[in-house]
C-alpha positions in Angstrom: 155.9 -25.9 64.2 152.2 -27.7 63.8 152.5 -31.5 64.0 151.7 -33.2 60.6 150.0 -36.6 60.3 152.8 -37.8 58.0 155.2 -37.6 60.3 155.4 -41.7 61.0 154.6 -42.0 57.4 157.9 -39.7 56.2 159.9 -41.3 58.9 159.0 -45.0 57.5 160.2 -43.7 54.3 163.4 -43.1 55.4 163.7 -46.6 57.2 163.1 -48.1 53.8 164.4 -46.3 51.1 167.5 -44.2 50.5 165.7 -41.5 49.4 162.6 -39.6 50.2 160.6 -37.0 48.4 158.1 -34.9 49.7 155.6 -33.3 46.9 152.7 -30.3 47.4 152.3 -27.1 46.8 153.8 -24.1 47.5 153.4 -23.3 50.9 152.1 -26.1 52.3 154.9 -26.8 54.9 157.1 -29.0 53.0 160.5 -27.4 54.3 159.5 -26.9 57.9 158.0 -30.6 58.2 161.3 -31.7 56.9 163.4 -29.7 59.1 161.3 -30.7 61.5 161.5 -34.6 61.0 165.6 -34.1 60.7 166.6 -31.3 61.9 170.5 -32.5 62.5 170.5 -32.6 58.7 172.3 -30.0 56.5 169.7 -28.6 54.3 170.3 -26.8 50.4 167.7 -24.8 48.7 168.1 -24.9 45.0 166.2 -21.6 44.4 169.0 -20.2 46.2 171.2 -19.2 43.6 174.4 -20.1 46.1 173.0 -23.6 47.1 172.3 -24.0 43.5 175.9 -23.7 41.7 177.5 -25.2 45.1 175.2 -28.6 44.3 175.4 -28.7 40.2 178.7 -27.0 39.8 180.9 -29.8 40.4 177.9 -32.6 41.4 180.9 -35.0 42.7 182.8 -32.9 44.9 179.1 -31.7 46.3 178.5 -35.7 47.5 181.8 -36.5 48.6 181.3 -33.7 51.2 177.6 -34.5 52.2 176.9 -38.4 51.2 173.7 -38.7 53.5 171.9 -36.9 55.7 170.6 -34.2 53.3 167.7 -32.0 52.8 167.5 -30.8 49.2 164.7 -28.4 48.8 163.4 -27.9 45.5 164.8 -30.6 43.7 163.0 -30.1 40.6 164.5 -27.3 39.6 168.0 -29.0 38.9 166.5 -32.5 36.7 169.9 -33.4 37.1 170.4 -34.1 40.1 168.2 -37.3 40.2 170.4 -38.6 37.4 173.2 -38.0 40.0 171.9 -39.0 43.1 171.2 -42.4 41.1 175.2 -43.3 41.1 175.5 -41.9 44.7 172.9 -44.1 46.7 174.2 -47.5 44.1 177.4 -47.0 45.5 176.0 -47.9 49.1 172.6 -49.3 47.7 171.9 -51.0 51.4 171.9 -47.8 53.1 168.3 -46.1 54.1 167.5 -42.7 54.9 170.6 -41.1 53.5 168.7 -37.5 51.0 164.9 -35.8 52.1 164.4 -34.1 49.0 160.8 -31.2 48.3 159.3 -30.2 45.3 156.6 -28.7 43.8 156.2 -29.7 40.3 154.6 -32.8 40.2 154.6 -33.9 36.9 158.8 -32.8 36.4 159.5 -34.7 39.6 157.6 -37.7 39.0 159.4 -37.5 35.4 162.9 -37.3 36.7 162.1 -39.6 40.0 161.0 -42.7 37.3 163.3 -42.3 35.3 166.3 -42.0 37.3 165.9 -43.3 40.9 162.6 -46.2 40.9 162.7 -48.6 43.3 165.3 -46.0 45.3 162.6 -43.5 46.4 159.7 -42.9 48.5 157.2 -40.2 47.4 155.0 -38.8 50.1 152.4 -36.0 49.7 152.3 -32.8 51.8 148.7 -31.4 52.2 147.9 -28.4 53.2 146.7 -28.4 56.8 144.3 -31.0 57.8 141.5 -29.9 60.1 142.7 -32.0 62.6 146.4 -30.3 62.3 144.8 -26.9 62.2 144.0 -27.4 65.6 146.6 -29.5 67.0 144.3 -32.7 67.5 145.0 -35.8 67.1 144.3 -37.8 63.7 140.5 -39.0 63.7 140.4 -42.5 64.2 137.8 -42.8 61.2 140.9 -44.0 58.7 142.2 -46.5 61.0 138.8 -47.8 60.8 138.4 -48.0 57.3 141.6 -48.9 56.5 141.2 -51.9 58.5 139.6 -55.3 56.9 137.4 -56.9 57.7 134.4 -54.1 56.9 131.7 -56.1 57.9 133.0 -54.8 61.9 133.4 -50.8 60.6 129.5 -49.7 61.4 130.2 -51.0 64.9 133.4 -49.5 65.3 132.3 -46.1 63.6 129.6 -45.7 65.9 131.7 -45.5 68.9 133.6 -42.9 67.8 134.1 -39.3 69.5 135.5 -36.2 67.9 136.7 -33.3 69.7 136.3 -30.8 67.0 133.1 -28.5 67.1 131.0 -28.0 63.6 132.3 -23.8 64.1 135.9 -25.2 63.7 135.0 -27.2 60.9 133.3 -24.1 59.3 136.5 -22.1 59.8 138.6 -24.2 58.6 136.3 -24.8 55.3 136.4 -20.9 54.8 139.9 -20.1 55.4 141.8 -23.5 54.1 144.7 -25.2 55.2 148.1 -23.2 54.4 150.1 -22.6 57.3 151.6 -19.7 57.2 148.4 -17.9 57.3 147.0 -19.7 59.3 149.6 -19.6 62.2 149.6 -15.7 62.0 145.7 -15.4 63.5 145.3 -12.1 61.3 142.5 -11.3 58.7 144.8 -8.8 57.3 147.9 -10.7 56.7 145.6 -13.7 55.5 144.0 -11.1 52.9 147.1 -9.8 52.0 149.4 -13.5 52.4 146.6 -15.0 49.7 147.2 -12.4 47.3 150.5 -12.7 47.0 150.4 -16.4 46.8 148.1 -16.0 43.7 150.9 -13.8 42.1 153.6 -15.7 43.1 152.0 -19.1 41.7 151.7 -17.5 38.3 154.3 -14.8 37.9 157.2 -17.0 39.4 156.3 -20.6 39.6 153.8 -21.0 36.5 156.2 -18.7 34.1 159.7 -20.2 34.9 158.0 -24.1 34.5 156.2 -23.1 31.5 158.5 -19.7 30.1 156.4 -19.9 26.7 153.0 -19.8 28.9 150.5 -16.7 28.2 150.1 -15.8 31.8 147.4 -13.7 31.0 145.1 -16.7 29.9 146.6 -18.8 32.5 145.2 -16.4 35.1 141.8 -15.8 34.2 141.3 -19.9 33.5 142.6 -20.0 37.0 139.8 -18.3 38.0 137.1 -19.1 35.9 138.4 -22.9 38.1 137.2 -21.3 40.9 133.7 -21.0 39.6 133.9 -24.5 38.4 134.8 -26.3 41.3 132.9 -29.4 41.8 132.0 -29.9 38.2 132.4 -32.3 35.3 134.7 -29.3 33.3 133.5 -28.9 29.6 136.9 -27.9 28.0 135.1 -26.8 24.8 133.1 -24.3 26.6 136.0 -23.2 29.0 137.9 -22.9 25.5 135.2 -20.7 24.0 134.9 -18.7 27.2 138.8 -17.9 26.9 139.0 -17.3 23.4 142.0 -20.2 23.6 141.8 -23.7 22.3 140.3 -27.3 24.0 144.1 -28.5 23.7 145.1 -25.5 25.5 142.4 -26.0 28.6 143.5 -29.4 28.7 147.2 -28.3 29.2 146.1 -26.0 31.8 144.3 -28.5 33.6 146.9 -30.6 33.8 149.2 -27.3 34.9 146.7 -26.9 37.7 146.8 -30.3 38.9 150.2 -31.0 38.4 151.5 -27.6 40.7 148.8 -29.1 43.2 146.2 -26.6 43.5 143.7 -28.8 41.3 142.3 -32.6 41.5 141.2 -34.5 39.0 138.4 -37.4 40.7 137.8 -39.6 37.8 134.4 -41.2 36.6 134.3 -44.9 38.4 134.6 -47.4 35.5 134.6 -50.6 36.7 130.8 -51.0 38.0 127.6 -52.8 37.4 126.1 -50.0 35.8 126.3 -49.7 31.9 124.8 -45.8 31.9 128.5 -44.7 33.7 129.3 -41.1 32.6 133.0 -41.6 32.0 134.2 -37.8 32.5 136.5 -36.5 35.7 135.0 -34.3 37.8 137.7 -31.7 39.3 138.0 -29.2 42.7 140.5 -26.5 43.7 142.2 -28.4 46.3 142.7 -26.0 49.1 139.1 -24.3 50.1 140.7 -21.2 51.3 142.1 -20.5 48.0 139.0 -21.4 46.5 136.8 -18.6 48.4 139.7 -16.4 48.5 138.7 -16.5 44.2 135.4 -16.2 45.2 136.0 -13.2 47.2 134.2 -15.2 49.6 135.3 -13.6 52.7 133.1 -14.4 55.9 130.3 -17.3 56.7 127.6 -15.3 56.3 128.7 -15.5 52.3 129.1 -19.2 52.5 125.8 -19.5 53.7 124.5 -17.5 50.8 126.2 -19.0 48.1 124.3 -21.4 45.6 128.3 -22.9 45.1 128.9 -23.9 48.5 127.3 -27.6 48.4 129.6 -28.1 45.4 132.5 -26.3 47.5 131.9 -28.4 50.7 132.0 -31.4 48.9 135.8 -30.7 47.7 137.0 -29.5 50.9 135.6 -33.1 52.8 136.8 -35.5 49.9 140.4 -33.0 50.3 140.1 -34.3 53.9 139.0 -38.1 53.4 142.3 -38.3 50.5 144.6 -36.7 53.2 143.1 -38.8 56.2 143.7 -42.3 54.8 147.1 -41.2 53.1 148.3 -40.8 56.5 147.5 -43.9 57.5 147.6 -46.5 54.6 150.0 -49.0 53.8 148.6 -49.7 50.5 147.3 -46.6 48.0 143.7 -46.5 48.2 141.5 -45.7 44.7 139.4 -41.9 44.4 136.5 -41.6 42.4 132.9 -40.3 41.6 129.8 -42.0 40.3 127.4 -40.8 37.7 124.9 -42.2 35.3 123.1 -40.6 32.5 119.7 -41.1 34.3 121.3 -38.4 37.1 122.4 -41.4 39.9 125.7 -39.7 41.6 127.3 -40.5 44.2 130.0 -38.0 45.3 132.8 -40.0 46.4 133.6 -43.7 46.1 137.1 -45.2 48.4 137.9 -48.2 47.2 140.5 -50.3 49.5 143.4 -51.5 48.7 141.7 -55.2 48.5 138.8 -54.0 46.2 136.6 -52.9 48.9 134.2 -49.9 48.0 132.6 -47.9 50.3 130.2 -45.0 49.1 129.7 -41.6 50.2 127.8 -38.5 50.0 128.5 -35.0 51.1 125.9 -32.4 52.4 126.3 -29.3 54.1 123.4 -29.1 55.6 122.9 -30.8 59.4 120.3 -33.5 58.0 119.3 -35.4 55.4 116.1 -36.7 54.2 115.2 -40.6 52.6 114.6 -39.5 49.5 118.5 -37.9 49.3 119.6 -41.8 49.7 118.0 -43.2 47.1 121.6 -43.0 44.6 123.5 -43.9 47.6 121.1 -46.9 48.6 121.0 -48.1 45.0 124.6 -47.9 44.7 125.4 -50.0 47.9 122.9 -52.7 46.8 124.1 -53.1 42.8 127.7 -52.5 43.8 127.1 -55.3 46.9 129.2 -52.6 49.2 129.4 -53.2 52.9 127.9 -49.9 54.0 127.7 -46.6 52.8 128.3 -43.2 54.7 126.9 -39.5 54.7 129.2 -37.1 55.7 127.2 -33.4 56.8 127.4 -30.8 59.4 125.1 -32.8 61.7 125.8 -33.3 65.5 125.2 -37.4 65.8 127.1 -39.9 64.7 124.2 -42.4 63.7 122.7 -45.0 61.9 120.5 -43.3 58.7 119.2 -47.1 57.3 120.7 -50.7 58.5 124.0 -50.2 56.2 124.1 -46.2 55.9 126.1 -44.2 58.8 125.7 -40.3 59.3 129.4 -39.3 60.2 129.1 -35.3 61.1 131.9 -33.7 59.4 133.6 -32.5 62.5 133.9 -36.5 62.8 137.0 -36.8 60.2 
């Protein structure tokens, strides 16, 4: 059983509310991390046809027996039950950490959840695996950093920083992704074959029984054609016309994709200085390893070769940034890109909690020249920003200008 960076997170949950739900896709370790984090608890799985009928055959008798201390995997597939566990935790509404409950339908759950049990539930994501969990390290202490006001003392702080990871295990880990099972198993052959089977199983059994009136045929090729267009501001006309299928039909896929957790949607920062914003989302698969495994990307020597891979790399870091300060906020942080219509982009902008933004671009490469900071640079002075940050494959932690860090990715 890896160690999750959550872990405090889930267990704070449980301190607080009666009730919390863990959300991700398939297969990234939802069950083991919540056996893991209670494993005295009796545990149901309601794709399990006899776990199923005994919880929403007789819902009553089910909670009279087991009134806390319950792991309920897959709750999404009874709706339900949140309607019921609603009447359960009011009767004791004082009492914390009584039901741990997965899914991985974000959009159903988040449905049921608000309708039936706000203010009663705390909703946590589980990633895939974090570089840092990959390798059993501990958490980088870059999000503590940033999560931490006042900025003005971050540069300083940054700068000290040491990370134990080596640029080859951040290269790994960008080519094979984050889920566990895999992973764990140290085989090319079982990853070939485990990745696969995961791309049937996502449509043929997960996609079909959420969405029984989906044509899975279309669903699977726009699946891949996401692949290609990782990175990107998605045209939906042209992806339509590339499918044969509607724009309204792209846009319900895309909101498929993100909603089973295998896409995310970065939207267009809004709220700026700049009157030239282009207001459109840019989107990445969210797992990198899936994303080459589309590719048929298969060893380094391919990611070097690719003309994708800049765009690729970009998605896998801002995939570990979002994961890196979930783990340690107490407040949700903001996730978005900036682009004007003279070509000024910046690939990711964090804003804190208390309106705090802090830039930052993404290269592959190991350095990065003055001209590449002229968006960044510009950004930081319209935007009045404390610093910015470049994020690469460099070995240094350093200082690039007087308010712009280099962080090597093997840093986060």
């Amino acid at each position: 059983m890896l160690s999750r960076n959550i872990e405090d997170k889930i267990r704070r949950g449980l301190s607080h509310f009666p009730v919390v739900v863990l959300t991700g896709s398939r297969q990234s370790g939802k069950t083991t991390l919540a056996k893991m984090i209670c494993p005295e608890w009796s545990y149901f799985d309601l794709e399990k046809g006899t776990d199923f009928d005994r919880i929403t055959g007789d819902f009553d008798f089910f909670f009279k027996q087991y009134p806390e201390s319950v792991i309920i995997d897959e709750a999404q597939s009874s709706p339900q039950l949140f309607k019921e566990l609603r009447g359960v935790i009011d009767s004791d509404r004082g009492k914390k950490g009584r039901f741990l409950l997965t899914g991985s339908s974000s959009s159903e759950l988040v449905h049921n959840i608000s309708e039936s049990l706000a203010g009663r539930v705390a909703i946590i994501e589980v990633g895939t695996l974090k570089m840092n969990e990959r390798y059993q390290l501990p958490l980088s202490p870059v999000y503590s950093i940033l999560n931490n006001a006042p900025a003005r003392g971050h540069l300083a702080e940054l700068k000290k920083m040491v990370s134990p990871l080596r640029t080859e295990q951040v290269l790994n880990h960008f080519l094979k992704g984050g889920y566990p099972e895999p992973i764990v198993e140290e085989s090319e052959e079982f990853f070939a074959e485990w990745m696969v089977n995961y791309q049937q199983t996502y449509i043929e059994r997960d996609i079909r029984r959420l969405f029984p009136r989906i044509n899975t045929q279309n669903f699977r090729r726009f699946i891949r054609m996401l692949s290609e267009l990782s990175g990107t501001i998605v045209n939906r006309s042209e992806v339509g016309r590339s499918l044969n299928i509607s724009e309204s039909a792209v846009r319900d896929y895309l909101d498929i994709a993100q909603g089973t957790f295998i896409w995310r949607t970065l939207p267009s920062l809004e709220r700026t200085v700049s009157k030239s914003v282009v207001k459109m989302s840019r989107g990445y698969l969210r797992d990198s390893g899936l994303l080459h495994h589309l590719l048929n990307v298969r060893e380094l020597e391919q990611i070097y070769a690719r003309p994708g891979t800049g765009s690729a790399f970009e998605g896998f870091i801002i995939e570990e940034i979002i994961q890196g300060l979930r783990a340690v906020e107490t407040a949700p942080w903001e996730f978005a890109f900036y682009r004007t219509r003279g070509g000024a982009e910046v690939d990711l902008i964090l804003t804190s909690p208390t309106g705090i933004r802090i830039p930052v671009e993404i290269k592959f490469g190991v350095s990065v020249r003055r001209a590449q900071l002229k968006s960044l640079t510009k950004f930081i002075e319209c935007e009045q920003c404390p610093y910015g940050i470049v994020i690469n494959n460099g070995e240094d932690i350093q200082l690039l200008t007087e308010n712009i860090i280099q962080l090597p990715a093997r840093s986060l």
